[in-house]
N, C-alpha and C positions, 0 to 999 in steps of 0.2 A: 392316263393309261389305266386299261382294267387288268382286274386279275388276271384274265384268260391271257391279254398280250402279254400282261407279264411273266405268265408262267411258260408262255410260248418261246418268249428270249431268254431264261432262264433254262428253259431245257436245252437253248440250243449252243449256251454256252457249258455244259455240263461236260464231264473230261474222264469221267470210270466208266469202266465195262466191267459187270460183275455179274454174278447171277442175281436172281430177285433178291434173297433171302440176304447175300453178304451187299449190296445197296442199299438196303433198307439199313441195313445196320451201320453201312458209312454214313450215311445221311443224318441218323440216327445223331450218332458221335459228331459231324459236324457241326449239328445245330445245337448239341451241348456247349462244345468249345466257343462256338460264337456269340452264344447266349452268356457263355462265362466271360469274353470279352469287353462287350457291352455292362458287363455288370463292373468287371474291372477299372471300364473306364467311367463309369458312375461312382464307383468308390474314391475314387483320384477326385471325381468333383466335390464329394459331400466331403473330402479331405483337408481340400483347399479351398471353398468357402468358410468353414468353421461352424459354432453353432446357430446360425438365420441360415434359411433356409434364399435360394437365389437360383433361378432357374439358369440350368446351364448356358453358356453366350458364349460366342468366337470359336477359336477351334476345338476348346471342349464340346461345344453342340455338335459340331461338323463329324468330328470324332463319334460321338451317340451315334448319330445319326447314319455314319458309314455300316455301322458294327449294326443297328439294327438293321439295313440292307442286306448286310450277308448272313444274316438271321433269317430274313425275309426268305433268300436264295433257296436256301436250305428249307423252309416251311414249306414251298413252293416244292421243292424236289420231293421231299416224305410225303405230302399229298400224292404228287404224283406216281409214285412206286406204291401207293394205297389203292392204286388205281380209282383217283380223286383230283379235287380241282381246289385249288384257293377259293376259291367262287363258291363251290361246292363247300368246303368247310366256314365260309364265312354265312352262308346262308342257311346253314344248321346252327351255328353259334347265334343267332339273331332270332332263331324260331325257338330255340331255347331259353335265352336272354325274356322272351316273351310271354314264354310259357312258365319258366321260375316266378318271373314280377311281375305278372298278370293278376295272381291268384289276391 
């Protein structure tokens, strides 16, 4: 899947009607809360392995991995009320990436 299909199902699953300015700010706030999610459930990992280090497996991964989806969602949505694209923000982070560790 690319970014674009994916930003494509993702808009089409999208569920507010707001003006510009209060979308951007729900979006905003959702990708906080879900970023705080995934961080929650990273904490519960580094909790219960102890101190070694052991990459997350079973439903803790599955878990990571839902919560950075709806992260994702949310990335996808703020691009696009930026009037932007996954695609678009990922191919500026790359041209940038290049240009910091080029030098």
């Amino acid at each position: 899947m690319t970014f674009d299909e994916y930003s494509h199902l993702a808009n089409s699953t999208r569920h507010y009607t707001r003006s510009r300015r209060e979308a951007l700010e729900y979006v905003n706030t959702g990708f906080e809360g879900e970023a705080g999610e995934y961080l929650n459930e990273y904490k519960k990992h580094l909790r219960d392995v102890g101190e070694y280090y052991h990459p997350p497996l079973g439903e803790r991964r599955i878990a990571l991995l839902l919560e950075l989806g709806d992260t994702l969602w949310y990335l996808s949505r703020i691009a696009m009320e930026l009037d932007s694209s996954l695609h678009e923000v990922a191919q500026m982070n790359v041209d940038n990436l290049r240009t910091r560790y080029s030098k």
